[in-house]
N, C-alpha and C positions, 0 to 999 in steps of 0.2 A: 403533418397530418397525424391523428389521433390516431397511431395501426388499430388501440383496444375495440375503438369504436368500429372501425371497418371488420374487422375479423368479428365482433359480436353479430353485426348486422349482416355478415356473409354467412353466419352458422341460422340466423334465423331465417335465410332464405333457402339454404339447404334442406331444412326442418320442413317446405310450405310450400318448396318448388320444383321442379326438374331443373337437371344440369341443362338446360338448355338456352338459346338467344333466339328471340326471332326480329326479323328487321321491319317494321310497320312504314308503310306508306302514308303519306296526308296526300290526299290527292285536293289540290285546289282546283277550282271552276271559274275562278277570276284573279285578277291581281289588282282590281279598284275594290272601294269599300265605301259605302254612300255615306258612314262618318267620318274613315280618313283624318280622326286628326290624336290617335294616339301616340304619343308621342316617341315609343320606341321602333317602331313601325312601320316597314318601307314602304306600305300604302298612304301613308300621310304623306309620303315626299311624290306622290302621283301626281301631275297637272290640275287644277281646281276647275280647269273649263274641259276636260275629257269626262264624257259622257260615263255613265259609272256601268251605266247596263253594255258600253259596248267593249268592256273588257271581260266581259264573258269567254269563255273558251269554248269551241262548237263541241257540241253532243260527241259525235264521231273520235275528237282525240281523247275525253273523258274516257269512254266506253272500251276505247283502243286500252289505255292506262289499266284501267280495271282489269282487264283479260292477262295483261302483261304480269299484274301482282300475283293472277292466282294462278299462274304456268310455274312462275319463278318462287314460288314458295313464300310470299312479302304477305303478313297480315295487312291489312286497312285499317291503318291507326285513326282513322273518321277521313267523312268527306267534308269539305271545307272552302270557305273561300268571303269576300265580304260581305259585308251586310248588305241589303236593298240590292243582291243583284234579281235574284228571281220572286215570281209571283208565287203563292204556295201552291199554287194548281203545278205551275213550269216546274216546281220542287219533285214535287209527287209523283205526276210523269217521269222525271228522271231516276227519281227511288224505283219506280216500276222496273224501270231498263236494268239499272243497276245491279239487283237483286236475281235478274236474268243470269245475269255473271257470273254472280261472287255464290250464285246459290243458298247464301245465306244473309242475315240481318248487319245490317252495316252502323257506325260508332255516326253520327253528324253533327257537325259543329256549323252554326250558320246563324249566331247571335241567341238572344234570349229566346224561346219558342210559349206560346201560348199554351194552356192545354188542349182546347180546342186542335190546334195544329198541331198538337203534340198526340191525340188521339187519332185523325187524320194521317199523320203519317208511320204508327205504328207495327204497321203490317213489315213495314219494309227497314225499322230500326229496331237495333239491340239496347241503344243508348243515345244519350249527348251529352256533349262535351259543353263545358260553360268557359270560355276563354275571361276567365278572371284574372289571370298574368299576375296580379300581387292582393294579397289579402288586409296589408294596413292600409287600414282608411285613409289616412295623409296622403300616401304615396300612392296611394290609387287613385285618387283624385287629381294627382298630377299627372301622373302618364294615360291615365284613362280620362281626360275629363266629357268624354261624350259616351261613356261606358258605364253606368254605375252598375255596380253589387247589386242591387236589390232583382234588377228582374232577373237576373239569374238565378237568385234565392230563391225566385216564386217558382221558374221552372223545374229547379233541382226538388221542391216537394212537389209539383205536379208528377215529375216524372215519378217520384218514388209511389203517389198514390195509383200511376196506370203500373207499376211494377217493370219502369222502364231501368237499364243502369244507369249511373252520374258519374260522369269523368270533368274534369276541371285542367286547369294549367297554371304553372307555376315557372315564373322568370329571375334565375340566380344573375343578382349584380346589376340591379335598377338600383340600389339602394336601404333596400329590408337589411334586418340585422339577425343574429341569432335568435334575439328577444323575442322576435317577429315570430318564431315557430311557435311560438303559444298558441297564438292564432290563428295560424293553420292548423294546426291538429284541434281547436274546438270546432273549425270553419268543418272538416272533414268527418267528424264526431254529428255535428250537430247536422248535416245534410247527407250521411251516410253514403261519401262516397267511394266508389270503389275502385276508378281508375284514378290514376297523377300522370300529367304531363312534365316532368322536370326539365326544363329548358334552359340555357345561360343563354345573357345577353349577346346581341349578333349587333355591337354597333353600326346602326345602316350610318352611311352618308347621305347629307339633308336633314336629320335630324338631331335634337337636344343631347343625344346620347354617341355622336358623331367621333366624337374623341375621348369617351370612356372604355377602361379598360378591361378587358373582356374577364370571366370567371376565371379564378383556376381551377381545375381539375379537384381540386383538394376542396376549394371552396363548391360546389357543385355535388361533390361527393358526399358533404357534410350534411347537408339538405335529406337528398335520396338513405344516407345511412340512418336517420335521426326518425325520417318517417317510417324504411321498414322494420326498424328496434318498435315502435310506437304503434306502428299496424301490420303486423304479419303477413295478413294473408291480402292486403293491398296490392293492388295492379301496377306497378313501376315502370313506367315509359322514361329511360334520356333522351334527351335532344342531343347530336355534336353535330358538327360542320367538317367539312373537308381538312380544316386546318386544325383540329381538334380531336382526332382520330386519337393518338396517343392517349385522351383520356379515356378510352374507351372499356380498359382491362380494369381501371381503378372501379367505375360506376357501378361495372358490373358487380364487383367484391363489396359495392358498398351495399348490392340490392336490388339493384334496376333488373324488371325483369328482359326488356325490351329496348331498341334503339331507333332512332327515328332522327329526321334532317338531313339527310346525307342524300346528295342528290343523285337520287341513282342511276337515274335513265341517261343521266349525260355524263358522269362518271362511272357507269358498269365498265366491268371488265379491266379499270384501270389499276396503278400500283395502289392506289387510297383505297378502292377496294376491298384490294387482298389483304390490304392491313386491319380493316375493319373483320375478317375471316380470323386473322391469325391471332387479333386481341382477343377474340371471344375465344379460342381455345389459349391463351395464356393467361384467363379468368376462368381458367378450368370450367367450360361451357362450350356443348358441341352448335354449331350455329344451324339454325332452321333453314333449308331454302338458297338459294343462291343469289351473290351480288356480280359473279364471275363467269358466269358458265351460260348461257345461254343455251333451253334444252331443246333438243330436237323432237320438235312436236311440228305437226300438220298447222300449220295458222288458218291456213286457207280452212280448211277444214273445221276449226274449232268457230270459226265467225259465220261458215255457210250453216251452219246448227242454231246457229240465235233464231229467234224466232223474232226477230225485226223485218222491217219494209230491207228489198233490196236495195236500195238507195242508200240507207244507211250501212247497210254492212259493207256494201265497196267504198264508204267515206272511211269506216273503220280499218279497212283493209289498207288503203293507203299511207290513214296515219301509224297503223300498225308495222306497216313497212319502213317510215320515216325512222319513229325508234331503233328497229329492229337493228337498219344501216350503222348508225352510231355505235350499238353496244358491240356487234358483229366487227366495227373495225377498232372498237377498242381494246378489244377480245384477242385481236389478232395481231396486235402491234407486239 
């Protein structure tokens, strides 16, 4: 690993940021995607006769999830999930619920958006996210071939004309090469935007990328370092996984303001956890919020406050309960 390059790109985060981590949430709404056929992507390996709309996730454990991020200190790295699950009215509604919550404007990622729909749901978004995952043409063509660049492109200047933010996503170790950052940094020049998702490949099984070999930390690092040398005061989100946690002190040194993938609700309170706590203070950064601690707050109390139908808030209650079990006994092992 290039230390020059790391320690350049750790001094111009210093210069642009606070010492701090915060850990961002994707909260997904489904696990089908009505194009299913990208091809790094565990929705592609979904059944082709499972209905796409009834991998939805009900209202109630959504809403439950939300409440949980912002008790526990977790930004909302967007809400998310496949394409063609909801109608834009079903969207919009649940923006309404949502925004009840979080009390402020949430990040959404749910494919290309029209302006039209992008005006429509502005009350309730900060931003969107454009899941571009690789920016050379070739290679995007291959792993996305029911995805193309362009309407994202249209969206990303819609949004910038309603004075919406642009975030995008980026996948270390499909294939891109160093060369390949030219064209990211025109891609983020040229549509002004202001968040990155920096993700490494998560070889699923069932798919083309089943037996490739995951980033390293170094190669991941290199990415995140190259872009906060080249945009300063850019938005740095890493992606790691539970088996990935180790890279977590480099990413940060390279840049990344933020961390995200790490499952939290069914790993809280475990050793992978704590490790994720202890890299962020051995990347000289105090960490936002809690992946450990479970705080004692009124539950009941915070959900009988929504100003939802009763029905829903004892759906919430319960899923709220479900979680809670999990982290409370992993908490306590």
């Amino acid at each position: 690993m290039d230390t020059l390059l790391i320690e350049k790109a750790e001094k111009v985060h210093q210069s642009n940021f606070k010492s701090t981590v915060l850990f961002e949430r994707a909260i997904f709404f489904s696990w089908g995607c009505s194009i299913g056929d990208c091809t790094f992507c565990y929705m592609s390996t979904q059944p082709k006769e499972k209905i796409v709309k009834e991998t939805k996730r009900s209202d109630a454990s959504l809403l439950a999830e939300f409440i949980l991020a912002k008790q526990l200190g977790w930004d909302i790295g967007f809400f998310t999930g496949g394409i063609g699950i909801f109608t834009p009215l079903e969207l919009e509604e649940l923006l309404k619920k949502i925004i009840v919550i979080t009390e402020e404007k949430i990040w959404l990622s749910v494919g290309p958006i029209t302006k039209p729909l992008l005006i429509k749901y502005s009350p309730y978004i900060r931003g969107i996210v454009g899941s571009t995952e690789t920016i050379n043409p070739e290679l995007h063509q291959v792993v996305c071939p029911s995805k193309p660049l362009a309407p994202y492109e249209r969206m990303f200047e819609s949004a910038e004309e309603l004075g919406l933010e642009k975030a995008m996503t980026f996948i270390v170790g499909m294939g891109e090469t160093r060369d390949d950052f030219l064209l990211l940094k025109e891609f983020i020049v040229k549509y002004k935007i202001n968040k990155i998702h920096v993700y490494g490949l998560i070889p699923q099984k069932g798919t083309p990328f089943e037996n490739a070999s995951r980033p390293t930390k170094e190669e991941q690092a290199w990415w995140i370092a190259q872009l906060r040398i080249n945009f300063p005061k850019l938005d740095i989100q890493c992606g790691i996984w539970e088996d990935r946690i180790d890279y977590l002190s480099l990413l940060l040194k390279a840049g990344a303001n933020s961390i995200s993938k790490f499952k939290a609700t069914k790993l809280f309170g475990t050793d992978i956890a704590k490790q994720i706590e202890e890299e962020s203070v051995k990347a000289g950064r105090s960490f936002v919020g809690t992946l450990t601690k479970v705080p004692d707050v009124d539950w009941k109390e915070i959900v009988s406050n929504l100003s939802f139908e009763q029905e829903l808030k004892d759906e919430i209650l319960v899923k709220l309960g479900q979680y809670l079990k999990t982290m409370n006994e992993n908490s306590n092992e």
